[in-house]
C-alpha positions in Angstrom: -122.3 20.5 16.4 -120.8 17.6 17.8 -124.1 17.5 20.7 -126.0 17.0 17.8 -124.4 14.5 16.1 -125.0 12.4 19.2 -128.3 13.2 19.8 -129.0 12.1 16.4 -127.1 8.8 16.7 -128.7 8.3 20.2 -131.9 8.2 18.1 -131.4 6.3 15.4 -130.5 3.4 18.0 -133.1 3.8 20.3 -135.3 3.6 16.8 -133.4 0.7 15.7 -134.0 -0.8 19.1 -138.2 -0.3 19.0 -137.9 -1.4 15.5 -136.2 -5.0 16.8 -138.6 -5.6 19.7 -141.9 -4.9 17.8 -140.7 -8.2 15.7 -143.0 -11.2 15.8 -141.1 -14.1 17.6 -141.6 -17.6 15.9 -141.3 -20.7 17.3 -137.9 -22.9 16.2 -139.3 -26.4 14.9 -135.7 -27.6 14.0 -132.0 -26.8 12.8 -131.7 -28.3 9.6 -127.5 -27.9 9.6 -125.3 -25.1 10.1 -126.9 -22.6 8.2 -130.9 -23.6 8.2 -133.7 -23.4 10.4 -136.9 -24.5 10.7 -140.0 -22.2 12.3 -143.5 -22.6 12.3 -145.0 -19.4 10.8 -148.6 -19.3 10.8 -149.2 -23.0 10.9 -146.8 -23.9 8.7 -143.5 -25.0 8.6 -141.0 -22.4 6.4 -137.1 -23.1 6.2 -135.1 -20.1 6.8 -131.6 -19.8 5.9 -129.5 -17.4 8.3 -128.1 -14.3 6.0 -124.8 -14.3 5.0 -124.0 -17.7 6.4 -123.1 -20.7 4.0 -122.2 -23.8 6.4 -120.5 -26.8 5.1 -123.2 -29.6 4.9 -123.4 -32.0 7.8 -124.9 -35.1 5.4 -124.0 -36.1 2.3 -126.0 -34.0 -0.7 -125.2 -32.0 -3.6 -124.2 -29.5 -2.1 -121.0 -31.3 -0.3 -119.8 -32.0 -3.5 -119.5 -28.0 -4.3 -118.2 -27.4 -1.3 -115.2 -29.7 -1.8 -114.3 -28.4 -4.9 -114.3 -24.9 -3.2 -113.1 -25.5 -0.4 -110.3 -28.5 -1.1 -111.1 -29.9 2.2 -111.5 -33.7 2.2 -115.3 -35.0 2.3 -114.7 -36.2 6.4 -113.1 -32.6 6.9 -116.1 -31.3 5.7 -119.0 -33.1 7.3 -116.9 -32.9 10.6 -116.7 -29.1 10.2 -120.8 -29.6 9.2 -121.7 -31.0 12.1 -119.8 -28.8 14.6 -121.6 -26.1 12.3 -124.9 -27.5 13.4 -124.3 -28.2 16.4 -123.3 -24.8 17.4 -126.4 -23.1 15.9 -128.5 -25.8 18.4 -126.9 -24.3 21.0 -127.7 -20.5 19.9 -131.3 -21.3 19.3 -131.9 -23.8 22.7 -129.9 -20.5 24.6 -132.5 -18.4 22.8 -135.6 -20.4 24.2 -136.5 -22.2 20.8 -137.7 -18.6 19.5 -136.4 -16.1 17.5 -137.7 -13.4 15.5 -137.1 -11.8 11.7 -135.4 -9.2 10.8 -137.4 -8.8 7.2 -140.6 -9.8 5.6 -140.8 -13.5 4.5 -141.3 -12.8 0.5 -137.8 -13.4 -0.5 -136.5 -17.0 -1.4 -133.0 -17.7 -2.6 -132.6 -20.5 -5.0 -133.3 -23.8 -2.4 -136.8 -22.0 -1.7 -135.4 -21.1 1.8 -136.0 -17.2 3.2 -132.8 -15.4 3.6 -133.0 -13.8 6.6 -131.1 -11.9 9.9 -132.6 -13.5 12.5 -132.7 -12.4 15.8 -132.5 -14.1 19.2 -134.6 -12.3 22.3 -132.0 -9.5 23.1 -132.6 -9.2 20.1 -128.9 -9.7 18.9 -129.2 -11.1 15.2 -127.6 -14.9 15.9 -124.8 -13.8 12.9 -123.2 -10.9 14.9 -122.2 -12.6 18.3 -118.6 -12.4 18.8 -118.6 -16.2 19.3 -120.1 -16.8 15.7 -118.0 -14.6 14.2 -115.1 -16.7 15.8 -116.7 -20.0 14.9 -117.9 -19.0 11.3 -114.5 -17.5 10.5 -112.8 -21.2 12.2 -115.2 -23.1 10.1 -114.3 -21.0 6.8 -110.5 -22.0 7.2 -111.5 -25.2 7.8 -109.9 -25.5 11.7 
């Protein structure tokens, strides 16, 4: 039974796998902060926010002001941990060649008009489950 069991895991990965690599890759225009990037997608430039992530801002908007209520961090605190945020995500996209595929279609939009998305460097390894983002992200949440 247990034979099985693996054979049928073994599958689903190597399915998994073919799934990721048939992905369109897409060119990386720019990293708008921590949490945002920018691809051309047939022609046209289309902001895509990475899933799951919600980076403190890195400029001064709306946004930051939300975030310090939430967070209780002091406005500097926060645009320091912003920038780091942004920085870091420049470094996974430049290590990535500039291009990076989707995990999903591009129909959703969450409420800033930006496509929630898992998206996935050339391994392809979505950028949001590297051991070193996890650290970083989990760092940046405690505000260290």
């Amino acid at each position: 039974m247990m034979k099985y069991i693996s054979i049928a895991c073994f599958l689903l990965i190597i399915q998994l796998l073919t799934a990721c690599t048939d992905k369109p890759m897409y060119n990386v225009v720019s990293v708008e902060d921590g949490d945002t990037i920018i691809l051309s997608i047939n022609g046209k430039n289309e902001r895509v926010q990475l899933k799951g992530i919600d980076a403190p801002e890195d400029t001064e908007n709306p946004k930051l002001k939300v975030d310090l209520k939430r967070t209780g961090l002091d406005k500097e605190q926060l645009l320091t941990i912003g920038k780091q945020a942004t920085q870091y995500l420049q470094s996974l996209i430049y290590l990535s060649k500039n291009q990076v595929s989707l995990w999903a279609d591009l129909k959703q939009r969450d409420k800033y008009r930006h496509h929630p998305q898992d998206v996935l460097n050339k391994d392809p390894t979505p950028l949001t489950h590297t051991k070193t983002t996890q650290h970083t992200l989990k760092n940046t949440r405690a505000g260290t």
